[in-house]
N, C-alpha and C positions, 0 to 999 in steps of 0.2 A: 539633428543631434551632433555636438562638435564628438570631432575627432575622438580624445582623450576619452569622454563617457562611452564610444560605441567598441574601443578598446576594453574597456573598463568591461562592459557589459562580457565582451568575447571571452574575455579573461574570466569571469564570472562562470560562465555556460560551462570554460573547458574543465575549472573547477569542478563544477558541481558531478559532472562524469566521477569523480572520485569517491562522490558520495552516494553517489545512486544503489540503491537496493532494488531489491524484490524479494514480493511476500511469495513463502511457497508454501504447498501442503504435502501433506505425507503423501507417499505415491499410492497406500491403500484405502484411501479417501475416499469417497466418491465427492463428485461437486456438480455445481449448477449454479445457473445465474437466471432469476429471475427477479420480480417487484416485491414478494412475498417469500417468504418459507419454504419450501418444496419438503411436502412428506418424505422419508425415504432416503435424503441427501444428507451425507454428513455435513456438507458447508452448500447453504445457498450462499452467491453473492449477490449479494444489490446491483442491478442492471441501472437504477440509480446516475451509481456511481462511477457508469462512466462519463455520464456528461461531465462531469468537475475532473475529468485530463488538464493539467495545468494549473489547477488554485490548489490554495491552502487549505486543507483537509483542519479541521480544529477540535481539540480535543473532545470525547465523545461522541465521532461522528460513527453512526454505523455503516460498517463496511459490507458483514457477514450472517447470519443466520446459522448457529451452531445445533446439531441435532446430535445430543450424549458424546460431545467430543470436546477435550479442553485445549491450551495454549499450544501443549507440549507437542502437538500433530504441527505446528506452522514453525519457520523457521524463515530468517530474516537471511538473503547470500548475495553478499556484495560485490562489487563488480570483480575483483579479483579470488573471486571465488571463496571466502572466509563466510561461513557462518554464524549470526548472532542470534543470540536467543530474542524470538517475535515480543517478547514481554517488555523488551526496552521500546517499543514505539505501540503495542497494541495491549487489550486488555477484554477479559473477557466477562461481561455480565447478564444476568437474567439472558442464556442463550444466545448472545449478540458477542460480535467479534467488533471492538472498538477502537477506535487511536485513542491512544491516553496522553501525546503530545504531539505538537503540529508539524505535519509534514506534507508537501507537496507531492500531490500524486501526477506520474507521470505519463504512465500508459496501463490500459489494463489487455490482459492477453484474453485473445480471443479463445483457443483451442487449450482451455482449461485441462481438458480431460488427458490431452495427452503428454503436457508439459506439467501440469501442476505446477506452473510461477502463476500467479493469479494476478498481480499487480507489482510497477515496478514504484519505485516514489524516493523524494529528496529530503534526508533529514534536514530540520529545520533550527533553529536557538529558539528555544521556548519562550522566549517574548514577543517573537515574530507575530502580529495579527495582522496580516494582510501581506498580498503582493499585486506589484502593480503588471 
């Protein structure tokens, strides 16, 4: 890789620090992370989804498994601490916690239960379909 692109690229990375979020949940939630639904839990997550650390998450991907709980429990807070409302990147149907535009997921948190950041990820330009 010359010079100029691995610059490019660094330049890129320190970028995206700026845009990085994490989805969080109300602190009286309960959660869980399994393959399926969990009776009981207000948010299962897709265990899924942590393999796809690093790719393009594309709209309609499910995230979440909702049990009588809607948008207004999650909350988007960015690295400098500002909160946005979860509705500008997710969306919620038939029970299911969705992306409704493409973003890069970053890392998902292990110790849901005590931090309730569930997942961190990189907004995206909504033409994006793919990264390399």
């Amino acid at each position: 890789m010359p010079n100029a692109a691995k610059r490019a690229s660094k330049k890129a990375l320190a970028e995206s620090d700026k845009h990085l979020l994490t989805l969080v949940l109300d602190e009286r939630m309960d959660v869980a992370m399994s393959d399926k639904p969990i009776f009981g839990a207000s948010v299962t997550i897709s265990e899924k989804l942590e393999q796809h650390c690093g790719q393009l998450l594309k709209a309609g991907t499910v995230v979440a498994w909702l049990n009588y709980i809607d948008l207004k429990k999650f909350a988007c807070l960015s690295a400098d601490h500002h909160y946005q409302d979860a509705g500008n990147y997710f969306l919620v149907s038939s029970n299911r916690l969705m992306v409704n535009k493409p973003i890069i997921l970053v890392s998902m948190e292990r110790d849901i239960n005590t931090s309730k950041r569930l997942l961190s990820f990189l907004r995206v330009a909504s033409n994006v379909h793919s990264i390399r």
